[in-house]
N, C-alpha and C positions, 0 to 999 in steps of 0.2 A: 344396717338397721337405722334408720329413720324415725324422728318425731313425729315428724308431719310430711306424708307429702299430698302437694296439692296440684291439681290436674288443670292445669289453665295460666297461659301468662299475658292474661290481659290485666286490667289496669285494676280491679278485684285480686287477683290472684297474686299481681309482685306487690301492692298493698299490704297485704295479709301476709306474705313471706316475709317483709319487711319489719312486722310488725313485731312478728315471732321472733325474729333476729336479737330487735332488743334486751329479748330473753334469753339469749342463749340458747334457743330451741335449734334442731339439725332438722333445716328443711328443705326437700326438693323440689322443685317445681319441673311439671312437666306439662309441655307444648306439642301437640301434636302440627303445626304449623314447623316447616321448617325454615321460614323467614319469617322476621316481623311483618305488620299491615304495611302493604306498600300505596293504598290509594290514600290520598291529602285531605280526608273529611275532617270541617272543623267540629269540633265538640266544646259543651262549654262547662265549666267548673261554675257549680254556685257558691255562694256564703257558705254554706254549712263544710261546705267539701274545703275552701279556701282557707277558711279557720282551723281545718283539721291538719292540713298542708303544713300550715301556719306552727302548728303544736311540735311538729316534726323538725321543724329547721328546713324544710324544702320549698316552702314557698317561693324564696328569693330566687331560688336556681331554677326555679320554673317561669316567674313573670316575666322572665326577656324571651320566651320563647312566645307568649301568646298575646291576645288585645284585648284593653281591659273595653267594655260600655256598661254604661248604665243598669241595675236591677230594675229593669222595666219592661212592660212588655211582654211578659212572658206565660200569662194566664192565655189557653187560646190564641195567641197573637194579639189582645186587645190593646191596641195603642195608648195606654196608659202610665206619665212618668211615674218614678219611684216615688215611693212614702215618704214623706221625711223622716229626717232624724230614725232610720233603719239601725236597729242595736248593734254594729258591729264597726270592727277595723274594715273590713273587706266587702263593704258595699259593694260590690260592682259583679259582674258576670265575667269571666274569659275565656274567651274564647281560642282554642289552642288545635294545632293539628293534631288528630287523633294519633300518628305514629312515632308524631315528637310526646304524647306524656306518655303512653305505652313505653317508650322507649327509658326514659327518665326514670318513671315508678322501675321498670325493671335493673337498670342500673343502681338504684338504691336499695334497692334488695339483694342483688351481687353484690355490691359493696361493703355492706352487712357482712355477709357471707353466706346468702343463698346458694346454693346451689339449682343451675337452669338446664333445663336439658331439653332441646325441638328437636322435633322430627320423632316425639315419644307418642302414641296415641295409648290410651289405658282401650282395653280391648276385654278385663276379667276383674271383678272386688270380692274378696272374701274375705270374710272378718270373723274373728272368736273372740275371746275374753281377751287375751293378751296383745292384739294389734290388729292390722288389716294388711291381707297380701292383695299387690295389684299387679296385674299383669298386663306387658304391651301386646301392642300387634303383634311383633314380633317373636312374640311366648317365651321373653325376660319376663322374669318374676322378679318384685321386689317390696322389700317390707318396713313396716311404717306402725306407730304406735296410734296414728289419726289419719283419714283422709280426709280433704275437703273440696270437693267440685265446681269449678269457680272455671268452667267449661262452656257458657254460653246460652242460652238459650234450648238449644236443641242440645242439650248436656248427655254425654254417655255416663256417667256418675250417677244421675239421675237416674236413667232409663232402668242400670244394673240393680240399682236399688229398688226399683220399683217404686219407688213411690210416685203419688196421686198428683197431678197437674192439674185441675179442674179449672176450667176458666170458658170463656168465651174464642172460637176460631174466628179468624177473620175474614171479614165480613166487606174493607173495602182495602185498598192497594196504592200508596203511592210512591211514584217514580225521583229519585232525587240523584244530583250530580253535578260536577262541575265541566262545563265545556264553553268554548269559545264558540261567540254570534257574528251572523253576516248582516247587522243592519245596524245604524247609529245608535245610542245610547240615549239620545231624545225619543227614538220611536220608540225603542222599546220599553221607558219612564210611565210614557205615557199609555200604551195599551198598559202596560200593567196597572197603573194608579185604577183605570175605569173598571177593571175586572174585580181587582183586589177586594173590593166594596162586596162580592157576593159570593167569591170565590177564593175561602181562607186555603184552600190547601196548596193555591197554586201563587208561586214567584218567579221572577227572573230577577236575584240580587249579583251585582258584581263583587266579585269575589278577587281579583287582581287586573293585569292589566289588560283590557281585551275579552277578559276569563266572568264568566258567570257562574254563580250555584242557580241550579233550576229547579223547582220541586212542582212538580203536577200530577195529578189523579190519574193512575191506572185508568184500562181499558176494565179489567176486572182482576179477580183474584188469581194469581198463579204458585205453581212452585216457586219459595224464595231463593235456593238454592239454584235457580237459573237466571244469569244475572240480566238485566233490560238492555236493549240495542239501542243504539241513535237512533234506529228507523222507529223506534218505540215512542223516544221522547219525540221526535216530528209528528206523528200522526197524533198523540196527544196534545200536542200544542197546538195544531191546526184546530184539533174538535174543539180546544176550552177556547184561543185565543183567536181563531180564526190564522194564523199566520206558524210557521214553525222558527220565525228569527234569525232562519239559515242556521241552525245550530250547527257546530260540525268542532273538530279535537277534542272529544270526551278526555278530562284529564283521568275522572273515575265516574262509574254508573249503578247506584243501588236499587232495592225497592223495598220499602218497609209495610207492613202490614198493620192491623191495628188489633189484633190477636191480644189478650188479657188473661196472662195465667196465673195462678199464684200455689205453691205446693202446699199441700197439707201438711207436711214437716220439714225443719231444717235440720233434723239431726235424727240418724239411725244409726242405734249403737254408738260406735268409734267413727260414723262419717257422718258428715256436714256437706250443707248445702248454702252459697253466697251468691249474690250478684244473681246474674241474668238466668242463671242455673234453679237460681228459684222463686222466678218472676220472670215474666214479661208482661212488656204493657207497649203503645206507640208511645213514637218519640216526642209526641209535643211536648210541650215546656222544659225540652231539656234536661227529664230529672232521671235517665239511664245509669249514665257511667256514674254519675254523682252517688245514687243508691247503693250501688254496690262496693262502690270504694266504703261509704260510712258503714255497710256491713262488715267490712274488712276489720274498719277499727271498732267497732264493737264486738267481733269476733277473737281480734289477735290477743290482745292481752287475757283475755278468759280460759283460752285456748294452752295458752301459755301457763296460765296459772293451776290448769290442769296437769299439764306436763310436768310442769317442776313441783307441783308436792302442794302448793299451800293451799289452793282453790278449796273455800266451803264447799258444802257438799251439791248443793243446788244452783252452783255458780254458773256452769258450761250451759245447764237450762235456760238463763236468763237472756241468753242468746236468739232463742226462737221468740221468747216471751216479749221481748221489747222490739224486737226486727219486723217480727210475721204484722205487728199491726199498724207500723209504722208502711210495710209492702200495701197492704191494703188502703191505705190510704192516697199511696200514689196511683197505684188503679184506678180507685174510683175518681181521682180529678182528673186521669186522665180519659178514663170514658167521658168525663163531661167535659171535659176538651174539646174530647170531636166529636161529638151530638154540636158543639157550637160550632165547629167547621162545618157543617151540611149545610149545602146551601138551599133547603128546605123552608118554606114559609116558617114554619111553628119556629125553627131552629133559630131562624135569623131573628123571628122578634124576640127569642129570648136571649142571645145574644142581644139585639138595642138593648133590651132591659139591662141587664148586666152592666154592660158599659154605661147605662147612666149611673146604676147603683154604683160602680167603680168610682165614681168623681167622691164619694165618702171617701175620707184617707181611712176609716178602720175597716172598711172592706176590702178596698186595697191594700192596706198591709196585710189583712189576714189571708189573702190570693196570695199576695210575694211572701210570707214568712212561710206558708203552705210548703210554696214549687222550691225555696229557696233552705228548704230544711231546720230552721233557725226555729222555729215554730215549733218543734220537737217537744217532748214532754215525757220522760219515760215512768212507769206508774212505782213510785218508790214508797208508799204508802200515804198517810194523813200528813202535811205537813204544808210550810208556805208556798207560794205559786213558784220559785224558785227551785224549789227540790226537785228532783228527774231532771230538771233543763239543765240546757249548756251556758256556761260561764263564758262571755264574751272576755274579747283579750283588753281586762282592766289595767292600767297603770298602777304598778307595785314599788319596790323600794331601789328593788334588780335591773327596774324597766319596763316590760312587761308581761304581762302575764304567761302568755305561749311560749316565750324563751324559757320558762322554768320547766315544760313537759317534753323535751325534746326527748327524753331517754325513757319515753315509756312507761311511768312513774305514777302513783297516786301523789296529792300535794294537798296537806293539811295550810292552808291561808289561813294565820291566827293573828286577828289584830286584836285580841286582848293580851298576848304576850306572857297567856298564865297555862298555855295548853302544852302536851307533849303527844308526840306518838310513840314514843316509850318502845314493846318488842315487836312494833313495827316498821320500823327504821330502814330496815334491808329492804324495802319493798315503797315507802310514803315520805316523799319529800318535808320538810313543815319549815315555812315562811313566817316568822315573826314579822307583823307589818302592821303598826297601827295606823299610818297613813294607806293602806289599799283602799282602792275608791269603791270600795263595801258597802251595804247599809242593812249587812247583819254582821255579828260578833264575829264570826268564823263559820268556813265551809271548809269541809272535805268532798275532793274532786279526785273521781275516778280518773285512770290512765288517757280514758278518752275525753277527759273536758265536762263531765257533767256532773251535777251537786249531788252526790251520794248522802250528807250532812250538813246541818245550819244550825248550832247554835254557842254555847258556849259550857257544855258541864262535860269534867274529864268520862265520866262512866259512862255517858252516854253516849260522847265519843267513841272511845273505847268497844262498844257494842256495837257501835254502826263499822267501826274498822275491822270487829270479827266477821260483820256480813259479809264484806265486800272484802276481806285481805285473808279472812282465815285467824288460827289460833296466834297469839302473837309469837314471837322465838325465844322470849326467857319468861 
């Protein structure tokens, strides 16, 4: 018997195992893949996701693996530098192989002491009052007081459950990959710089030595499940570029579509739904893996706090409440993404338009704090602009700030030095710091980094800590 088990071990799924961990939750993870991702696609980690990394103690063990650039760029492809002065330690974007963090988050959740197990596909869900049995392909049963589908897009979790995908199908298809070109790197520079101007879906960037990433427009929409040929990407590149670059050693070859789903629920019953399983949207601006990792930690610790007894009563709810409309938000920029990819009259000049309105820096920051999650704001009722959002990593007395949430923790920051969290203790850090670089009394910060509480009276404290922690223990 199991706490949790959850059906997926991508970068969502040992996320959330990991999370649990913390807790002391007994959780399984199942893989219906029997190897990790073996093709080299880069993926990029934004601010929001960086910071959260950051909270964990994992960040360090991750930046040698990836390359940090600029938050720039990223609305659209609109060539626009960063903001200045961006609220964060972890300005930057990195860029990392998708099977080196896959690889990482899963190690940290075995290291916990997840339990992983590939080559499982879930195949049956039934659920009663008491737990949910799942069963594999192979008609093993097995039982679990929670499950959570963190399974992918085309998720069987999902399917079982039934519940509702409503969204838009896709409507156009692009080609992306990394492979090695038969012509100098001046020609290829240069046909691309001339196309680039009307044609945002299509690149030839170098990606190592010799080695390109290519991304160009499908011929049309196909099944994604059958993967695109070289002879795909040449005749593609002949129609956009006139030429196919001599492409030839695909190191990997995908095709992403620009399909927009979002489910109608993240939770039936005892099971949940995270990450791609309950969303998709295309990949521009990056904001995929990122979503679903910060589902993880907005999920784990709730999840946990169900499990282990203290969880108010409406606490697991808060989960869809603050996720589903944060999900819809990345849709719709990402539908206006690629309405700005077309290379359609109307399209292009509102793209120019945009791109001048970009040279405002508070247009531009509110595009990058958008795609970059920092923007965030979850609806914690009437209170200053501060409340719901995340706590950037301030300089404390310890250091700093995300070295104090490494273990999963609420953390009362009291620079008036008169507060306590009293029969909360087992559960809420509390930092006396009248030097934290603050400019309210005191905050109380959920596990995951955002301001639950601001101000400075014990009772009101106290009240804000039954929401969020439960009854206290004496």
């Amino acid at each position: 018997m199991f706490d949790v088990i959850i059906a997926g071990c991508g970068p969502t799924g040992a996320m959330l195992a990991a999370e649990l961990r913390l807790h002391d939750v007994r959780v399984l993870v199942l893989e219906k893949e029997t190897e990790p991702t073996s093709f080299v696609r880069i993926v990029g980690l934004h601010i929001r996701s960086l910071e959260l990394l950051a909270m964990r103690g994992l960040l360090d063990r991750i930046l040698p693996h990836g390359r940090q650039r600029p938050a720039a760029g990223f609305f659209a492809a609109i060539p626009k530098p960063a903001p200045t002065g961006l609220d964060s330690a972890y300005a930057y974007l990195l860029g990392i192989p998708q099977p080196v963090i896959e690889r990482l988050l899963a190690d940290h959740a075995i290291g916990l002491g997840a339990q992983v197990r590939r080559g499982c596909a879930v195949a049956g869900v039934e659920q009663d009052d008491e737990g949910v049995t799942v069963e594999l392909a192979d008609g093993e049963q097995l039982r679990s007081r929670y499950l959570v589908g963190c399974d992918g897009g085309r998720s069987t979790v999902r399917k079982l459950l039934g519940v509702g995908f409503p969204g838009e199908p896709a409507r156009t298809e692009t080609l992306m990959g990394e492979m090695a070109v038969g012509v100098p790197q001046e020609e290829v520079a240069a046909r691309v710089a001339g196309l680039r101007e009307t044609h945002h879906r299509f690149w030839l960037r170098p990606a190592g030595v010799g080695v390109y990433s290519v991304v160009v427009p499908a011929r049309g929409v196909s099944d994604r499940a059958t993967p695109p040929t070289l002879e795909d990407f040449r005749q593609q590149l002949r129609a956009v570029a006139g030429t196919d670059f001599g492409v030839h050693s695909p190191r990997w070859m995908s095709r992403f579509g620009d399909a927009t789903r979002l489910v109608d629920r993240y939770r039936v019953g005892r099971v949940l739904l995270a990450g791609d399983a309950a969303h998709i949207h295309p990949p521009i601006g990056g904001q995929g893996l990122n979503l679903g990792v910060q589902d993880a930690f907005n999920l784990g610790w709730k999840l946990a706090a169900q499990i282990r007894g203290w969880a108010p009563e409406t606490l697991l709810d808060t989960y869809q409440a603050e996720r589903r409309p944060v999900a819809e938000d990345v849709l719709d920029n990402t539908r206006a993404q690629m309405e700005l990819s077309s290379s359609e009259p109307g399209a292009q000049a509102v793209r120019r338009l945009l791109t001048e309105l970009m040279d405002f820096d508070e247009v531009n920051r509110h595009l990058i704090e958008k795609i970059t999650a920092i923007g965030i704001r979850y609806d914690f009722g009437a209170g200053p602009d501060l409340l719901g959002r995340r706590l950037p990593d301030i300089d404390v007395k310890q250091g700093h700030l995300y070295g104090l949430l490494h273990r999963g923790r609420g953390l009362l920051l009291d620079r008036t030095e008169r507060l306590t969290v009293g029969g909360w203790s087992d559960l809420v850090d509390h930092l006396a710091d009248p030097t934290a670089a603050l400019d309210v009394p005191c905050v109380l910060l959920r596990p995951d980094g955002h301001v639950a509480w601001i101000g400075d009276d014990q009772q009101d404290l106290d009240d804000h800590l039954s929401r969020w922690f439960g009854k206290p223990a004496n």
